[in-house]
C-alpha positions in Angstrom: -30.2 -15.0 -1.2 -28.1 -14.3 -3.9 -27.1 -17.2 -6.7 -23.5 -16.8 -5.7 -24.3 -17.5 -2.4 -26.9 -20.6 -3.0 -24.5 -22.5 -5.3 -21.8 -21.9 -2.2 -24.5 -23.1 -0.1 -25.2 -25.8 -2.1 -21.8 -26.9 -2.8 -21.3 -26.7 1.4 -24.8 -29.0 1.9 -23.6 -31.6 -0.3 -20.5 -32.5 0.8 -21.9 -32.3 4.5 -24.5 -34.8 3.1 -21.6 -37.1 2.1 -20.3 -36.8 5.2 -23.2 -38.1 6.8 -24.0 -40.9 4.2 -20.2 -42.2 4.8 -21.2 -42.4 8.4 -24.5 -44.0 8.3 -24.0 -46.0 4.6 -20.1 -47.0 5.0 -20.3 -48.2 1.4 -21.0 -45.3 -0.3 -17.8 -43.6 0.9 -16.4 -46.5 -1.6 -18.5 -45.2 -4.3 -17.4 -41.4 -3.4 -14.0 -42.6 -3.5 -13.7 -44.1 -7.2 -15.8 -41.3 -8.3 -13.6 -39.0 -7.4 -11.6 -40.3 -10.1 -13.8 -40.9 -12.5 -14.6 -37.5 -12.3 -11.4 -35.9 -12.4 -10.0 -37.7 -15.5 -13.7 -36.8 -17.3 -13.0 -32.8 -15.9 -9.3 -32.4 -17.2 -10.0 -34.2 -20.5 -13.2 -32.6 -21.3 -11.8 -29.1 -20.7 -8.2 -29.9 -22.1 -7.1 -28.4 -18.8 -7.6 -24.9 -20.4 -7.7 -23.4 -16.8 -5.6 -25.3 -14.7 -8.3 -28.0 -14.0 -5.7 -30.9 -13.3 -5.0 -28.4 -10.2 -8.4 -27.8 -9.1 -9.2 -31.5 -9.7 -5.8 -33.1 -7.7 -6.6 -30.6 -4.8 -9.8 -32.4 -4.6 -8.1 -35.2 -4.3 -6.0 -34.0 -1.6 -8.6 -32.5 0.7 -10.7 -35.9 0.8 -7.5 -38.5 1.6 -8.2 -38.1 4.9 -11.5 -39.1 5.2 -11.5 -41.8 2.6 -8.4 -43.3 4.0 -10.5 -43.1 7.6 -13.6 -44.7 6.2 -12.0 -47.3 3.9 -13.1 -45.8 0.6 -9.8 -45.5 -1.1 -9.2 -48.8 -2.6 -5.5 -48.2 -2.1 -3.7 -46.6 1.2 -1.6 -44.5 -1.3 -3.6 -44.2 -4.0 -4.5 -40.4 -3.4 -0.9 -39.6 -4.2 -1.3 -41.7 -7.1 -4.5 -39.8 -8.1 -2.3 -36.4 -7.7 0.0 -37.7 -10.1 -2.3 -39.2 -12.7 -4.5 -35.5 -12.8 -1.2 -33.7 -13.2 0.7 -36.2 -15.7 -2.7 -35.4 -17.8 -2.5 -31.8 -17.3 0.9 -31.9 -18.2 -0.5 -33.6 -21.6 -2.9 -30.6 -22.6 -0.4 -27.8 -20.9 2.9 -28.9 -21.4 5.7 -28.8 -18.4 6.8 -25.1 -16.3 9.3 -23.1 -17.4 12.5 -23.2 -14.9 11.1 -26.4 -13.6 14.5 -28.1 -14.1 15.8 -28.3 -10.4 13.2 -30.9 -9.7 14.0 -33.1 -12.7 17.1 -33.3 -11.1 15.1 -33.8 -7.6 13.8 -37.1 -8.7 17.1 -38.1 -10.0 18.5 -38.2 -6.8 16.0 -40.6 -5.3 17.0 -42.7 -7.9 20.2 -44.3 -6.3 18.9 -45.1 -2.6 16.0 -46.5 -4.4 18.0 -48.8 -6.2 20.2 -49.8 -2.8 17.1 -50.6 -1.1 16.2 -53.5 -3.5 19.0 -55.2 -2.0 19.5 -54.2 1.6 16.0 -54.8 2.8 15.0 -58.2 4.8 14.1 -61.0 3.0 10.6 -60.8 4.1 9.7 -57.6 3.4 7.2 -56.1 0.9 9.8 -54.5 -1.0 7.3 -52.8 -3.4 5.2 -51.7 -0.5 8.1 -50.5 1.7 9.9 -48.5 -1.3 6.4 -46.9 -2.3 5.6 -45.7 1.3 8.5 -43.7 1.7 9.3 -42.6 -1.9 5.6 -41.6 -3.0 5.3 -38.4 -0.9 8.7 -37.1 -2.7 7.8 -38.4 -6.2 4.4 -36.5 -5.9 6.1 -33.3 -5.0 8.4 -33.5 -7.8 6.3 -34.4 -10.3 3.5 -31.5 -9.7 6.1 -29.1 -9.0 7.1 -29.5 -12.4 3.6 -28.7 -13.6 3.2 -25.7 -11.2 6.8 -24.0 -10.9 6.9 -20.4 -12.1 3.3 -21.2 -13.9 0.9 -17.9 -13.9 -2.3 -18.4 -12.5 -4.6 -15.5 -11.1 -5.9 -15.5 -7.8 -9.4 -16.0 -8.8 -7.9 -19.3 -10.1 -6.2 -19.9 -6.9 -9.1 -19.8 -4.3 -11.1 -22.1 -6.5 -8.0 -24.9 -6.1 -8.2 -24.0 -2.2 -12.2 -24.2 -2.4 -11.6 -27.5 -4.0 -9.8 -28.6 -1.2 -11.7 -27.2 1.5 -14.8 -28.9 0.7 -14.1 -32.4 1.4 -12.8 -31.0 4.4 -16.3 -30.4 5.3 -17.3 -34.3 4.5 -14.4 -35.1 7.0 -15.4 -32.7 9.6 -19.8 -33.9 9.4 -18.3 -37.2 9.6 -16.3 -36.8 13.1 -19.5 -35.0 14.2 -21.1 -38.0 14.3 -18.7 -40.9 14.8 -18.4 -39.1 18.6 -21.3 -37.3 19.7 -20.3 -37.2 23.2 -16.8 -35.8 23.8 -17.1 -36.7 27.4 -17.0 -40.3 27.0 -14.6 -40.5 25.0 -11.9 -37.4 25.9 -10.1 -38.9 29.5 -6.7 -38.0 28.7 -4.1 -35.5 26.9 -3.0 -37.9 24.5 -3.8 -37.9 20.8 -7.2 -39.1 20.8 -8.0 -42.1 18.1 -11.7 -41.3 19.3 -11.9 -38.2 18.4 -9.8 -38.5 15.1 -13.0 -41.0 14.0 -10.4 -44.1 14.7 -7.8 -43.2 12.4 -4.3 -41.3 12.6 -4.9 -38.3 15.1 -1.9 -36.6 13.4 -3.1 -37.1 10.2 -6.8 -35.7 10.8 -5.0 -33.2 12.9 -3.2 -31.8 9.7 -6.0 -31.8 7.0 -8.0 -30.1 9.9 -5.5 -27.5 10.2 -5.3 -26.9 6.6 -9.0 -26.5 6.2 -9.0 -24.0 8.9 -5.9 -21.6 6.5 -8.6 -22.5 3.4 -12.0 -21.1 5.2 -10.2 -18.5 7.1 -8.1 -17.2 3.6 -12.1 -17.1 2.0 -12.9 -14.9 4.9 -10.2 -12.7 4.2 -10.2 -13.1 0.4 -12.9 -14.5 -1.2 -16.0 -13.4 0.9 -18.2 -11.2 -1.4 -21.5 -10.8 0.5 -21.9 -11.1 4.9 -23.3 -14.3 4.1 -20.3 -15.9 2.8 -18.8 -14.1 5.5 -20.7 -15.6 8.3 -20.4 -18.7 6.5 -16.4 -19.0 5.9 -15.9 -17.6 9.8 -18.9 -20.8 11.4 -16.5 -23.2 8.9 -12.6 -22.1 10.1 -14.2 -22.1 14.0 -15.9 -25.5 13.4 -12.6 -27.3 11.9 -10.1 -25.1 13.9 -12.8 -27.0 17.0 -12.7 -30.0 15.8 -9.1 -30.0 15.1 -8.1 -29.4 18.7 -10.3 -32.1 19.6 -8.0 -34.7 18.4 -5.6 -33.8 20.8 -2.8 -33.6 18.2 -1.3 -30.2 17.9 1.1 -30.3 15.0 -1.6 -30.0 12.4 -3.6 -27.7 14.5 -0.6 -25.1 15.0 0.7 -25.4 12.0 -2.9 -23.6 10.2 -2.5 -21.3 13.0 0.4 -20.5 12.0 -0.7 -19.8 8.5 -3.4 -17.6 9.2 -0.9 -15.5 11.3 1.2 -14.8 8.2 -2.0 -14.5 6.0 -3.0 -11.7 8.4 0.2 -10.1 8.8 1.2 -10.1 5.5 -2.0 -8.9 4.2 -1.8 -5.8 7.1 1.6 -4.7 6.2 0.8 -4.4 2.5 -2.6 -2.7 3.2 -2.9 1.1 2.8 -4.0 3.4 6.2 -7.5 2.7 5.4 -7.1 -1.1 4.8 -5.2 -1.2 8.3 -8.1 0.3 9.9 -10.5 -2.6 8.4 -8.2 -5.0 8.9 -7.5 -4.2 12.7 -11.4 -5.5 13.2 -11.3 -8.1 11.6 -7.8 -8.6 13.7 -10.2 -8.1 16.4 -12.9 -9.9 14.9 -10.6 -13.1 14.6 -8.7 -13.2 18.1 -11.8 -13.1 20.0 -13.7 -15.5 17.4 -10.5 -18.0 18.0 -10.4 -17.5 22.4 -14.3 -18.1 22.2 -13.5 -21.1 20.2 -10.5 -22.1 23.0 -12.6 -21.8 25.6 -15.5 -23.7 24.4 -12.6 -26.7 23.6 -11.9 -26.5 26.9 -15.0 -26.7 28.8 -16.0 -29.3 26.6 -12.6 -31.1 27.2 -12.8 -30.2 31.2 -9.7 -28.6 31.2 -7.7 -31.6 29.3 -7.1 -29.7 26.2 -5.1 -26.8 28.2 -2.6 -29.4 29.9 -2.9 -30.8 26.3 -0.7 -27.9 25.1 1.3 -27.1 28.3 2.7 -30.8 27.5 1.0 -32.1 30.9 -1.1 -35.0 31.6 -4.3 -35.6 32.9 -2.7 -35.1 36.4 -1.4 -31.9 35.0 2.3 -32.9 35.6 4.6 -32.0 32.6 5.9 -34.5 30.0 9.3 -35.4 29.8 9.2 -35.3 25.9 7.8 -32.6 24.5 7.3 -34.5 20.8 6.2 -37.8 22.0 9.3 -39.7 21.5 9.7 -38.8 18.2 13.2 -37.3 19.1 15.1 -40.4 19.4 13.5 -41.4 16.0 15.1 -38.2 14.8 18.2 -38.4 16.6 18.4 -42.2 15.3 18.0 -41.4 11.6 20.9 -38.7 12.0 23.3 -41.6 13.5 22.3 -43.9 10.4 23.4 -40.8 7.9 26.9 -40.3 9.9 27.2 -44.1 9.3 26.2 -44.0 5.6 26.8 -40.2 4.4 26.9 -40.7 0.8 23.5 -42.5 -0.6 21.9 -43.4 2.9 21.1 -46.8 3.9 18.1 -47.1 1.2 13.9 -46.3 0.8 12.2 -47.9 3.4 15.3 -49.2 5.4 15.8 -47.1 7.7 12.6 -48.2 10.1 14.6 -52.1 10.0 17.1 -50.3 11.3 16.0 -48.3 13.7 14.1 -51.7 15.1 17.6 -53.8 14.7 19.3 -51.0 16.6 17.2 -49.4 19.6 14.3 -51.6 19.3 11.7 -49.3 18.0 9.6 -50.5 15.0 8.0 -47.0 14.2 7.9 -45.1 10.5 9.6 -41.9 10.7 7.5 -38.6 11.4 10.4 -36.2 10.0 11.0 -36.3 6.5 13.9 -34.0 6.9 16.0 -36.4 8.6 14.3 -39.5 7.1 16.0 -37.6 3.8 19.2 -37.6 5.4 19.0 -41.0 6.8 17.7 -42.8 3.5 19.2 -40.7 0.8 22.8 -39.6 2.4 24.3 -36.3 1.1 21.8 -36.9 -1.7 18.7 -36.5 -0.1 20.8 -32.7 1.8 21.3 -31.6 -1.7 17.3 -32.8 -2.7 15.9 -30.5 0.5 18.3 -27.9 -0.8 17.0 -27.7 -3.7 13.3 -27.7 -1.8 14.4 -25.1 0.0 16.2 -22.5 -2.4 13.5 -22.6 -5.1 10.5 -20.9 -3.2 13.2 -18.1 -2.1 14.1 -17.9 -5.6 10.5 -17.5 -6.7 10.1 -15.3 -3.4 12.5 -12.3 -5.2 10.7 -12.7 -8.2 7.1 -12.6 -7.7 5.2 -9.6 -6.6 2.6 -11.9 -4.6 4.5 -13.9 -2.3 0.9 -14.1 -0.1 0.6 -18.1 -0.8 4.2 -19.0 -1.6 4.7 -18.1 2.4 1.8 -20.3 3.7 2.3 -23.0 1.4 5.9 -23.3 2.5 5.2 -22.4 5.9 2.5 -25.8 5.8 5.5 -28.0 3.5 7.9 -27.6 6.0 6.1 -27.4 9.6 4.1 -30.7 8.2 6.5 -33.0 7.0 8.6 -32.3 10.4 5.6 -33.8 12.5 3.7 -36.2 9.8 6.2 -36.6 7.0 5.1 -36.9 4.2 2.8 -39.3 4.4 -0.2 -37.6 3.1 -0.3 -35.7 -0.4 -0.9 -32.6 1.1 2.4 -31.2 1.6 3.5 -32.8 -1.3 1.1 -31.1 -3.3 0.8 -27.7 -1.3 4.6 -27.1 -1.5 3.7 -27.6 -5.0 1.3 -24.6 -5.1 3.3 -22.6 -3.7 5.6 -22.4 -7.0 3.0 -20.8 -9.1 3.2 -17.4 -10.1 0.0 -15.5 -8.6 -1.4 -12.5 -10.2 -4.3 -10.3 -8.7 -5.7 -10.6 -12.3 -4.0 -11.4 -16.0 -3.4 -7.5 -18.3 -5.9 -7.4 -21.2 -4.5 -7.5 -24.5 -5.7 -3.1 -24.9 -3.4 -2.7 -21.2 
């Protein structure tokens, strides 16, 4: 084996090894959890963030929310967005701000007013702090890194080792769910999102960092696999997560890294030379009957459930009425409170004590576009316009648009289904600002 592929091996063993100690130590996954930090701020400082290290150490941070949030080792429920922020504040130190990252100064300005209404419009009794924080963090954390990653060059070397950073706690997530529910059977007796499954947290959530993990391994396939045994490697880690990802019988994460590696494929086939569309047309192959194999062992597995899962039946196999799980009328709600308050909303956090006031549902939003338009006003539409124009600015002007499609692609998929409650999307909208290069010109080019 070559050293390449024993330190990937290595790097892979260890963070399985966490996964298990999490599962049969639960305290350690406390200890995992502040080191993480510890770490991170020693990494970026030590290296004065020469090569992007406040990246590679924040996506860390961002692949292992998940599982620490599951397992109780964050000592904070937000705190991995707060971790984002602190690694890129401190990269921000050593590297200075983007060039052209002005739109999103003016981004966090306008949260500023709806954040200030809040203070007075929500209910005596509620955790104002907490209330304001839960919505607002997700945006603030997109901001802020976007101003540390717009238009910034990086190579793609650099790239895959932020996406490997984030990957690997994947892994810890994914040994962990192994073992919390060894036998599927017992546990899968229905079509809806499965808490079981999910290792008793957030099906939607775990869903999500799932289907992300699947777009990192399967991108290594494509990109980053230099011998056949990181090949065979990369491929046994996408089927495993892209598995255990269906398994929590949520399918907005799942579809949405489907989706990804779709346009990763696709883009990378139309810009390939005849030959490179002959290689790529196995590994097409290669990948449609890896992912059917991987369908139908879900479904045996599953007995069936996971098919009527996705054809929006139940266990009965008769179809759904709702295709989203109720999460329409939360939409449709938030759209009525922005006709009734168009300018700045009706405030962070306020919008749930509304929603309960007015049809009796006491649920956080799962949309962040209209939670935008229903907390912000014609604020928060300028905001998302602003979210929206900049990566199709930056589309016209870079040459490798590979990542600034997926990234997007994941933004804007995820925070329709999950918000934005993770710091995923916040932070892999982010990424997909930076200027990618195939490699940087020597100084004699």
């Amino acid at each position: 084996m070559k050293k390449e592929d024993q330190i990937y091996f290595y790097l892979i063993l260890f963070h399985a090894i966490i996964g298990t100690l999490g599962y049969l130590l639960p305290f350690t996954t406390k200890i995992y959890g502040y080191s993480i930090f510890i770490f991170g701020i020693y990494y970026i400082v030590k290296s004065q963030n020469k090569n992007n290290e406040a990246l590679i150490a924040a996506a860390y941070v961002v692949g292992s929310e998940v599982f620490l949030r599951m397992t109780g080792g964050n000592p904070l429920y937000e705190i991995s967005k707060y971790g984002v922020m602190t690694f890129i504040v401190i990269g921000m130190f050593f590297s200075g701000f983007s060039k052209g990252s002005v739109p999103y100064w003016f981004f966090l300005l306008l949260l500023v007013p709806s954040i200030i209404i809040s203070t007075t419009s929500l209910n005596f009794d509620t955790n104002i702090r907490k209330a304001i924080a839960f919505n607002i963090s997700g945006p603030v954390c997109l901001a802020l890194t976007s101003l540390y990653t717009c238009r910034r060059r990086i190579t793609l070397d650099e790239m895959n080792k932020i996406l490997l950073s984030m990957g690997l706690p994947i892994i810890t997530c994914v040994v962990y769910l192994t073992l919390y529910t060894p036998m599927l059977q017992d546990v899968i007796t229905s079509t809806e999102s499965n808490f079981q499954t999910s290792g008793g947290f957030g099906p939607n959530q775990v869903a999500t960092i799932l289907g992300l993990g699947a777009f990192i391994f399967f991108s290594r396939l494509m990109l980053e696999s230099k011998t056949n045994f990181q090949i065979v490697v990369n491929l046994i880690l996408a089927l495993t997560i892209t598995y255990r990802g269906m398994l929590t019988f949520s399918r907005g994460g799942v579809i949405t890294g489907f989706a990804m590696i779709v346009v990763l494929v696709g883009y990378l086939y139309f810009k390939s030379n005849h030959v490179g569309k002959i290689k790529m047309n196995y590994i097409i192959l290669l990948l449609a009957l890896s992912m059917l194999a991987t369908w139908t062992y879900t479904s045996f597995q599953t007995g069936g459930l996971i098919d009527k899962r996705y054809s929006n039946q139940d266990a009965a196999g008769r179809v759904k009425k709702s295709q989203f799980t109720g999460r329409e009328q939360v939409a449709e709600n938030e759209i009525s409170m922005f006709l009734e308050n168009p300018i700045f909303g009706v405030g962070v956090g306020k919008g749930r004590e509304a929603r309960e006031e007015e049809i009796g549902i006491k649920v956080a939003s799962h949309n962040e576009l209209t939670r935008m338009l229903a907390e912000h006003g014609t604020l928060g539409i300028i905001g998302l316009s602003i979210l929206f124009i900049m990566p199709l600015i930056l589309y016209f002007e870079n040459k490798f648009t590979l990542f600034l499609i997926c990234f997007t692609l994941f933004w804007f998929l995820t925070m329709n289904h999950a918000a934005m409650r993770m710091a995923a999307p916040a932070f892999v909208y982010a990424l997909s600002l930076l200027n990618v290069h195939l490699r940087f010109p020597t100084k004699t080019e």
